[in-house]
mmCIF file as Biopython writes it, N, C-alpha, C and O atoms, coordinates in Angstrom:
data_model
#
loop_
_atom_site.group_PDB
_atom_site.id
_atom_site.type_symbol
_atom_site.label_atom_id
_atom_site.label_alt_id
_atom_site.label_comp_id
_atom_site.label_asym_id
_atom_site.label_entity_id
_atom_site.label_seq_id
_atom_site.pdbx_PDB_ins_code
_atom_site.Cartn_x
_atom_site.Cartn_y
_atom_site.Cartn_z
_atom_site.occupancy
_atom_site.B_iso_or_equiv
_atom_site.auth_seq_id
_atom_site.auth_asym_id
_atom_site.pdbx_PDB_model_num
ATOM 1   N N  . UNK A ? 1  ? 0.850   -1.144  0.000  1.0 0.0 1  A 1 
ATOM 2   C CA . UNK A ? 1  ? 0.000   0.000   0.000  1.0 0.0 1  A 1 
ATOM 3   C C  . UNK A ? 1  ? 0.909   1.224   0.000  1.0 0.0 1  A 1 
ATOM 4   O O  . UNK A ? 1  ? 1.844   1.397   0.782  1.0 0.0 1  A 1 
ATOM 5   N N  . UNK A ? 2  ? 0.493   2.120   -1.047 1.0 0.0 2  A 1 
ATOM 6   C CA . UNK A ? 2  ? 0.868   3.406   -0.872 1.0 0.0 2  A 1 
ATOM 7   C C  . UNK A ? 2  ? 0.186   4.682   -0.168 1.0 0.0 2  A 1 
ATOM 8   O O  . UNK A ? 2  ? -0.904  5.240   -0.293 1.0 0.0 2  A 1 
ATOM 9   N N  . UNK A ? 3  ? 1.428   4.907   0.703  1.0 0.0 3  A 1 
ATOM 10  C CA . UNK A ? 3  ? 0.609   6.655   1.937  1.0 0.0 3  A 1 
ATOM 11  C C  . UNK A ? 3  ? 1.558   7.636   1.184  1.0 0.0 3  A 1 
ATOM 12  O O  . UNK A ? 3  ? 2.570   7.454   0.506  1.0 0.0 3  A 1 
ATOM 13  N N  . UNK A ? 4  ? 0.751   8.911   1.608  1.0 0.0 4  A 1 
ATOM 14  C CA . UNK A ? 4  ? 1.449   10.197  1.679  1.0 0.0 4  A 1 
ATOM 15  C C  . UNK A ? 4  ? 2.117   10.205  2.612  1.0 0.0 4  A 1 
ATOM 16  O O  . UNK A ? 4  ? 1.486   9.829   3.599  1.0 0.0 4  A 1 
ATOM 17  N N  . UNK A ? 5  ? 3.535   10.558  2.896  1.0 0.0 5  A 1 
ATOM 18  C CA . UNK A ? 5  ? 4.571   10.659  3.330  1.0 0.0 5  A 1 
ATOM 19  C C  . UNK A ? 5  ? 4.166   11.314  4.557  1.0 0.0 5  A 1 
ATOM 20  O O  . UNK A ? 5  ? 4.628   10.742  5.544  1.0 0.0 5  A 1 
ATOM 21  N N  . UNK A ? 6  ? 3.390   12.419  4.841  1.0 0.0 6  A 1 
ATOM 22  C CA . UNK A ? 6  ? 2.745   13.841  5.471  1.0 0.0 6  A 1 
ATOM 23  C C  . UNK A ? 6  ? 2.111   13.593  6.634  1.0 0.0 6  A 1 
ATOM 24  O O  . UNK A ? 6  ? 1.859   14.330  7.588  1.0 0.0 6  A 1 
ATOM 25  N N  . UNK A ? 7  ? 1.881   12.426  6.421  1.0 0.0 7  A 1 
ATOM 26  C CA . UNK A ? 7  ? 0.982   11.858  7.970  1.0 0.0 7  A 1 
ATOM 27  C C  . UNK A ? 7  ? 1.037   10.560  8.100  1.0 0.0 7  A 1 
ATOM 28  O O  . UNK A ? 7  ? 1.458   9.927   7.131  1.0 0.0 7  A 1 
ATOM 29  N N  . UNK A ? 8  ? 0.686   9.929   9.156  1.0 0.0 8  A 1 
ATOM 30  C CA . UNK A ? 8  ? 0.821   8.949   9.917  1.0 0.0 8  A 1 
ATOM 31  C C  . UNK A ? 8  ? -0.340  7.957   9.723  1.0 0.0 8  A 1 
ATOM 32  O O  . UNK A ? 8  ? -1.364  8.636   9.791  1.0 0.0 8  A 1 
ATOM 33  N N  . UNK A ? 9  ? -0.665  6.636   9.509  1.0 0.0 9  A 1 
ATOM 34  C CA . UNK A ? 9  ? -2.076  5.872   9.515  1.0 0.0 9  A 1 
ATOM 35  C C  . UNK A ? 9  ? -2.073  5.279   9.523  1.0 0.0 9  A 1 
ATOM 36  O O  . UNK A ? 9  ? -1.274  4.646   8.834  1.0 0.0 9  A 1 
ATOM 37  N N  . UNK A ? 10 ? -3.122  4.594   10.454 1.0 0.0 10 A 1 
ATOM 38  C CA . UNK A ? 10 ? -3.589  3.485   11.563 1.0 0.0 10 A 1 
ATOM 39  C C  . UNK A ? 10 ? -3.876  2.512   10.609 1.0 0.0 10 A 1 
ATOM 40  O O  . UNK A ? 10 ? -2.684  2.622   10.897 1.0 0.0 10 A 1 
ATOM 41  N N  . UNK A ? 11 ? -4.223  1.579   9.683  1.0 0.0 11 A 1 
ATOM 42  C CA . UNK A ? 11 ? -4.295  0.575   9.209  1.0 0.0 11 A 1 
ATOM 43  C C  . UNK A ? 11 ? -4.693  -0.554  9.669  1.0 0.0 11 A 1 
ATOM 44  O O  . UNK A ? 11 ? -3.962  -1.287  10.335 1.0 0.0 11 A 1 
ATOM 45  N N  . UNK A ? 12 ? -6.222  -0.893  9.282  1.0 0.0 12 A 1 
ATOM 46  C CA . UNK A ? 12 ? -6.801  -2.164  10.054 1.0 0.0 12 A 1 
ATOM 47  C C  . UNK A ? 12 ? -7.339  -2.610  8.746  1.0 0.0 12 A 1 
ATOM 48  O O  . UNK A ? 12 ? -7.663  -2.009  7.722  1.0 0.0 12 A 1 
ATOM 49  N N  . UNK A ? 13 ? -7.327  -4.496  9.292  1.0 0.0 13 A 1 
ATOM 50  C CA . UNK A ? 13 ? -8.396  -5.322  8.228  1.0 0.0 13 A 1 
ATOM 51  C C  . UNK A ? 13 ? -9.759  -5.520  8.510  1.0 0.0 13 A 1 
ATOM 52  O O  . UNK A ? 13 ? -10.040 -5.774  9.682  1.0 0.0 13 A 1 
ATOM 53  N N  . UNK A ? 14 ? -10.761 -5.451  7.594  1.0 0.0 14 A 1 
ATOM 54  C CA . UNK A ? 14 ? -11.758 -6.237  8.423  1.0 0.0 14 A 1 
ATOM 55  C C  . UNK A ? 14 ? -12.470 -7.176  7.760  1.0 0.0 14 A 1 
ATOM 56  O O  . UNK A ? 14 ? -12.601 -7.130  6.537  1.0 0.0 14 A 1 
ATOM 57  N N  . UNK A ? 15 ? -13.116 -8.329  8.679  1.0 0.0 15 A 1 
ATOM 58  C CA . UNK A ? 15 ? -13.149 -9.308  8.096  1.0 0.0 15 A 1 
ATOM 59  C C  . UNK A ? 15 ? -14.887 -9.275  7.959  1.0 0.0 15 A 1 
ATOM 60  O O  . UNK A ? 15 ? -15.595 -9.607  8.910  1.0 0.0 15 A 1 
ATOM 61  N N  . UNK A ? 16 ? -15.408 -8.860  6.743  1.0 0.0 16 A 1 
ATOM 62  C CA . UNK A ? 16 ? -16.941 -8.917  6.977  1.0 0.0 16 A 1 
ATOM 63  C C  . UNK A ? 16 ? -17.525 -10.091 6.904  1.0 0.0 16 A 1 
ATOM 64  O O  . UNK A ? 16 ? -18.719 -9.867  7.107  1.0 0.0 16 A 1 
ATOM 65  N N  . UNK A ? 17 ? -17.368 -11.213 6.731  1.0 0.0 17 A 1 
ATOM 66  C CA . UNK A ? 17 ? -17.740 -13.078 7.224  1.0 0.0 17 A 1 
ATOM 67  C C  . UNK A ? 17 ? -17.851 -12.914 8.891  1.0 0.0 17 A 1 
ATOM 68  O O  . UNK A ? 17 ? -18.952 -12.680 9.388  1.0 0.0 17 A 1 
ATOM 69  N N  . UNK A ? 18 ? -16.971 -13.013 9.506  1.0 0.0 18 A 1 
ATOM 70  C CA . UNK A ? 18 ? -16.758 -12.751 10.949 1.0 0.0 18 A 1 
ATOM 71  C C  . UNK A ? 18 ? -17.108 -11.488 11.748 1.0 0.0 18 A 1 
ATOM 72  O O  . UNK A ? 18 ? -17.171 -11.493 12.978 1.0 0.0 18 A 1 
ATOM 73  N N  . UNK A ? 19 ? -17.322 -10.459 11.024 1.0 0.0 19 A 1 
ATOM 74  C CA . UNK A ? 19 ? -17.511 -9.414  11.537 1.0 0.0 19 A 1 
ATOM 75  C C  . UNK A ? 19 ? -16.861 -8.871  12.523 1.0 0.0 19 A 1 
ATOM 76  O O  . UNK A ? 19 ? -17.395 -8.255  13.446 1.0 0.0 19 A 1 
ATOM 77  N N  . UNK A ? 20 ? -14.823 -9.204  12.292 1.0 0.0 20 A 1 
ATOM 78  C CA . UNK A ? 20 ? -14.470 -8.722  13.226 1.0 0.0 20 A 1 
ATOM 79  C C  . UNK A ? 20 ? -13.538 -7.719  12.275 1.0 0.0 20 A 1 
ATOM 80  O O  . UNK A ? 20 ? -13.596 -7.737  11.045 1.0 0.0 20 A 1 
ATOM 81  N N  . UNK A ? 21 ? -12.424 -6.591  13.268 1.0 0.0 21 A 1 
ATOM 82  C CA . UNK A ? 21 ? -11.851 -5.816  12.841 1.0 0.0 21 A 1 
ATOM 83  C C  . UNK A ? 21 ? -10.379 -5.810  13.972 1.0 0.0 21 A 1 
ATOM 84  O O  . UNK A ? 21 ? -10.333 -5.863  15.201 1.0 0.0 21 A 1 
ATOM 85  N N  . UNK A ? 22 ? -9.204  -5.713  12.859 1.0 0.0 22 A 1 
ATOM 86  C CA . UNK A ? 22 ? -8.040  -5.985  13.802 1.0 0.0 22 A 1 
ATOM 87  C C  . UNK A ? 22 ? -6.972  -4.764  13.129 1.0 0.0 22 A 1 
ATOM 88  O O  . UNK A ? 22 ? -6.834  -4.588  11.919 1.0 0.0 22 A 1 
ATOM 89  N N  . UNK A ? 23 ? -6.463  -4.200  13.906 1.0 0.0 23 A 1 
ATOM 90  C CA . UNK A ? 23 ? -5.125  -3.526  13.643 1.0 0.0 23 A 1 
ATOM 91  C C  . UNK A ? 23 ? -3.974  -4.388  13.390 1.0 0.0 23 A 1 
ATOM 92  O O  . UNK A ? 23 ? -3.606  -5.331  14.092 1.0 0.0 23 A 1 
ATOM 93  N N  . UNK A ? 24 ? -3.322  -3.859  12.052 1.0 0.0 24 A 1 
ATOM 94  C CA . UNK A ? 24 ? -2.415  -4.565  11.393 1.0 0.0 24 A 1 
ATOM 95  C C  . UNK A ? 24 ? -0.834  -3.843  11.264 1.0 0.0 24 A 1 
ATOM 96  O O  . UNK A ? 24 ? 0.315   -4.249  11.089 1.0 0.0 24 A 1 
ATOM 97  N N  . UNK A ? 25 ? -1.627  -2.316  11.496 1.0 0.0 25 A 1 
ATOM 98  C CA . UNK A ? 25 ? -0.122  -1.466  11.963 1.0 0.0 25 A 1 
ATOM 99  C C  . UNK A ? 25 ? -0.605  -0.050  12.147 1.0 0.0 25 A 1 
ATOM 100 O O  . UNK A ? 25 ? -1.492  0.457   11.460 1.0 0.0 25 A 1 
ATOM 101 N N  . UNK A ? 26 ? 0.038   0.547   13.119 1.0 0.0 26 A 1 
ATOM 102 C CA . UNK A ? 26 ? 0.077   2.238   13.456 1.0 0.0 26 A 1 
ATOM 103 C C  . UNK A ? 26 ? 1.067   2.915   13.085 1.0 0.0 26 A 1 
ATOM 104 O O  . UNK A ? 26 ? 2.086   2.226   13.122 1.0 0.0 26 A 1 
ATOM 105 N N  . UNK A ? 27 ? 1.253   3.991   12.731 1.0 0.0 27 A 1 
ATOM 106 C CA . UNK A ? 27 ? 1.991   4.763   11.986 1.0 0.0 27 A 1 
ATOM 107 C C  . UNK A ? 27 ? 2.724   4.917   11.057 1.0 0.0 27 A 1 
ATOM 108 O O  . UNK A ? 27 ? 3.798   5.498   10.901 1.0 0.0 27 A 1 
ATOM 109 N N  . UNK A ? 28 ? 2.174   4.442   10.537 1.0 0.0 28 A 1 
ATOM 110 C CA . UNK A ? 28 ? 2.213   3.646   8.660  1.0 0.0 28 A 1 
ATOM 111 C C  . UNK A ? 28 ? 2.151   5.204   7.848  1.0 0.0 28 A 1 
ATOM 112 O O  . UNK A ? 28 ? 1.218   6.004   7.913  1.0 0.0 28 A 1 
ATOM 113 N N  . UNK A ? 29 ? 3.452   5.363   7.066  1.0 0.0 29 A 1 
ATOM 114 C CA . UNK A ? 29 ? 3.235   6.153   6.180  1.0 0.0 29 A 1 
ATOM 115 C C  . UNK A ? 29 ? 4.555   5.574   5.108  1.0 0.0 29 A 1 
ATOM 116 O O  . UNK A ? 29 ? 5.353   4.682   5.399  1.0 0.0 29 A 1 
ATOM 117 N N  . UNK A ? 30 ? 4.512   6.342   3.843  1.0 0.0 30 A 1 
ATOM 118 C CA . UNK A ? 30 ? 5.286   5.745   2.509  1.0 0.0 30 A 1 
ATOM 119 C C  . UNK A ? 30 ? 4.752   4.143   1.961  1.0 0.0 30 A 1 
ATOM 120 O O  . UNK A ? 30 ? 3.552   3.887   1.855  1.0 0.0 30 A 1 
ATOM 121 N N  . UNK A ? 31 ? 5.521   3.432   1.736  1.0 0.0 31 A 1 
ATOM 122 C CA . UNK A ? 31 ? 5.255   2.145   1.417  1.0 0.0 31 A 1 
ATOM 123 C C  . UNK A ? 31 ? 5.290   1.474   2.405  1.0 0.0 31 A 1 
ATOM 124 O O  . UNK A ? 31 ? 6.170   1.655   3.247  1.0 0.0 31 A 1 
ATOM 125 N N  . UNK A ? 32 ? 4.357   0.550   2.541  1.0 0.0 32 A 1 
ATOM 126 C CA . UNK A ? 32 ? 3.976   -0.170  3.894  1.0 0.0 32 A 1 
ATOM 127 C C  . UNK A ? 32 ? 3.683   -1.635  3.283  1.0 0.0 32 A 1 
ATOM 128 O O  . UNK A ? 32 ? 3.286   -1.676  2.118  1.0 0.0 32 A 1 
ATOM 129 N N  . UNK A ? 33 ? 3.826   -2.648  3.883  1.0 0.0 33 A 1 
ATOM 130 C CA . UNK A ? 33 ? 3.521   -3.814  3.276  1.0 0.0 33 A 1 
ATOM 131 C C  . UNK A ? 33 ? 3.238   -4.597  5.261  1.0 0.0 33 A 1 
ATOM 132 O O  . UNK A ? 33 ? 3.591   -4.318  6.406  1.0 0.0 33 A 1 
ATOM 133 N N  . UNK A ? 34 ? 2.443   -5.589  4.580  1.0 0.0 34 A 1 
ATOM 134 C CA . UNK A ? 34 ? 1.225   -6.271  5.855  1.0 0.0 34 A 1 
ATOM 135 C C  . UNK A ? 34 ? 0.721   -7.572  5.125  1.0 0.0 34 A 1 
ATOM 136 O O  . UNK A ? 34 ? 0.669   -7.771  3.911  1.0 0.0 34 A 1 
ATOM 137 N N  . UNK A ? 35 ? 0.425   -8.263  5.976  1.0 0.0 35 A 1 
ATOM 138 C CA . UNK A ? 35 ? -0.425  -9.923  5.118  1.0 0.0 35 A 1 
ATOM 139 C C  . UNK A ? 35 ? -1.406  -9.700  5.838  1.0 0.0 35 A 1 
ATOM 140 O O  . UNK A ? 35 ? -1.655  -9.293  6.972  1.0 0.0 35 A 1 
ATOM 141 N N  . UNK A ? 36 ? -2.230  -10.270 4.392  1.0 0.0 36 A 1 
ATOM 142 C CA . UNK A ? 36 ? -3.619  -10.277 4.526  1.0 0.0 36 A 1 
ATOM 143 C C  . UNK A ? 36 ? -3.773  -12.042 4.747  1.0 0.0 36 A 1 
ATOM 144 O O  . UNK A ? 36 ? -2.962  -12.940 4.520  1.0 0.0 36 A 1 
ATOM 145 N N  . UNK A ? 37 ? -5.295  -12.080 5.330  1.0 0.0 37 A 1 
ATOM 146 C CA . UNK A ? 37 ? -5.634  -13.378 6.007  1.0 0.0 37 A 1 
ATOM 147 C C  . UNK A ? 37 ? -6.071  -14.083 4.102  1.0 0.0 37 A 1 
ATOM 148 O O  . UNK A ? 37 ? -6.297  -13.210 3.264  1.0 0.0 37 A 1 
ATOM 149 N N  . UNK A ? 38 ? -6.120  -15.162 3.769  1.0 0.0 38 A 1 
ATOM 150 C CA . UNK A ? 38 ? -5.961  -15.491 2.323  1.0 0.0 38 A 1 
ATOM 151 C C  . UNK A ? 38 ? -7.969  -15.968 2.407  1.0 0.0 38 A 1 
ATOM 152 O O  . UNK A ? 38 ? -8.352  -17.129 2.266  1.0 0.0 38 A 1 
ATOM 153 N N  . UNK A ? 39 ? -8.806  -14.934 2.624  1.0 0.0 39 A 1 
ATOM 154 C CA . UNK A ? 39 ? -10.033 -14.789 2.579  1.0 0.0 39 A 1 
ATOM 155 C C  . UNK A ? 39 ? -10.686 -13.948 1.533  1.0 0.0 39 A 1 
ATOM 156 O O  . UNK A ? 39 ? -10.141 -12.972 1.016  1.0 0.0 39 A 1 
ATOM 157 N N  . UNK A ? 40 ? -11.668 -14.301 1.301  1.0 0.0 40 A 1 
ATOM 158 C CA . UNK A ? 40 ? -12.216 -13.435 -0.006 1.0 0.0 40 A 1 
ATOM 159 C C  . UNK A ? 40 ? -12.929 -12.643 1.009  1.0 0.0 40 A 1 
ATOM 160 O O  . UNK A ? 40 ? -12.822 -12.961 2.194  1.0 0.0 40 A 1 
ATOM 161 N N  . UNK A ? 41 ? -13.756 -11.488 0.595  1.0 0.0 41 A 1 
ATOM 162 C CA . UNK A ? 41 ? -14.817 -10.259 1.497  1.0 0.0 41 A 1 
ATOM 163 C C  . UNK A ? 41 ? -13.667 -9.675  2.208  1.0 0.0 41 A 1 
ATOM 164 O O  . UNK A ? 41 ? -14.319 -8.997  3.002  1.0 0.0 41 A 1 
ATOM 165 N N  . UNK A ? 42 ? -12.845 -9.513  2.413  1.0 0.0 42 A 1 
ATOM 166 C CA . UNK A ? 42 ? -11.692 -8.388  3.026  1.0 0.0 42 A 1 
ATOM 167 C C  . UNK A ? 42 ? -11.827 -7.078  2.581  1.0 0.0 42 A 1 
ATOM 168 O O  . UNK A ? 42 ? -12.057 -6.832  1.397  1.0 0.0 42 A 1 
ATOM 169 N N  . UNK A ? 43 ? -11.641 -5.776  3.863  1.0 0.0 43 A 1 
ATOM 170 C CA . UNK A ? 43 ? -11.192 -4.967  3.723  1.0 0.0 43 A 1 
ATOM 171 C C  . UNK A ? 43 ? -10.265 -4.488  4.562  1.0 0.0 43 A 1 
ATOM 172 O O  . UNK A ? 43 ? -9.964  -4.941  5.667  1.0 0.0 43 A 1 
ATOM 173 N N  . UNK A ? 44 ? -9.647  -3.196  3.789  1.0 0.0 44 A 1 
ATOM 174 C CA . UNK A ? 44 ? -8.554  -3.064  4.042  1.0 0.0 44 A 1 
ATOM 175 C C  . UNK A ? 44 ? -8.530  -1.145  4.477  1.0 0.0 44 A 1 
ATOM 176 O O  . UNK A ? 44 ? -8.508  -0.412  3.488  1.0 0.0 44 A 1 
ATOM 177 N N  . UNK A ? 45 ? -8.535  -0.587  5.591  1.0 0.0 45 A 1 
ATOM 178 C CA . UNK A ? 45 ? -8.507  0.878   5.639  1.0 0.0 45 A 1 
ATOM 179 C C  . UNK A ? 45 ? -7.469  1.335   6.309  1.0 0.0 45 A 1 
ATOM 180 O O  . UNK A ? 45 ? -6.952  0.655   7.196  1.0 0.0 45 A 1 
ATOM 181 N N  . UNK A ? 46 ? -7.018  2.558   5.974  1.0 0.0 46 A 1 
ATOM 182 C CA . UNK A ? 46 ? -5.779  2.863   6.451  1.0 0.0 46 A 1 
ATOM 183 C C  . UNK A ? 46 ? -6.864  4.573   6.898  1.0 0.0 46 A 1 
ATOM 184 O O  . UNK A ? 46 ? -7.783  5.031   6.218  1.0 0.0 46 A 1 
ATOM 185 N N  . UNK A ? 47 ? -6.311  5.137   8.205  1.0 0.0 47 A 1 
ATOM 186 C CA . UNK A ? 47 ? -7.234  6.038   9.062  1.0 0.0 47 A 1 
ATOM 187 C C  . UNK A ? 47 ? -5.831  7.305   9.024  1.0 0.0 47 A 1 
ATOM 188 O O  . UNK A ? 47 ? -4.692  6.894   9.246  1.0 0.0 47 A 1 
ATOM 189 N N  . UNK A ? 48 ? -5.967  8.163   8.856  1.0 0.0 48 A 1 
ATOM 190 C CA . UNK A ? 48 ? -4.918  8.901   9.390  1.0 0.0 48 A 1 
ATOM 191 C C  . UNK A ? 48 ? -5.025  9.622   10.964 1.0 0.0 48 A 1 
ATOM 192 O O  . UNK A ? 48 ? -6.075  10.091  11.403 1.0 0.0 48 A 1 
ATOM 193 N N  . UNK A ? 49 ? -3.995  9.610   11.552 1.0 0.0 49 A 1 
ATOM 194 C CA . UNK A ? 49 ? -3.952  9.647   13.049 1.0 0.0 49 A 1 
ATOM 195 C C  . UNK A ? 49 ? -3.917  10.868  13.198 1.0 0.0 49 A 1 
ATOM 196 O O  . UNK A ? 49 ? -3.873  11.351  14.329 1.0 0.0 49 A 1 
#
């Protein structure tokens, strides 16, 4: 995933089957790389802090 350099962001998956939501990293900016769970219906949001 690509961030703007400029700020900082929280980055969570969520799993809409399970209906749960997990932090995958905080203060994530530039190129960031993370594993995803190998599930189809995933999302993926990155929040700026």
């Amino acid at each position: 995933m690509i961030l703007p350099e400029d700020r900082t962001y929280k980055i969570e998956v969520i799993d809409t089957w399970n209906e749960t939501r997990e932090t995958v990293m905080e203060g994530a900016k530039g190129i960031v790389w993370f594993d995803m769970p190998g599930k189809e219906k995933m999302v993926v949001m990155a929040m700026a802090e």
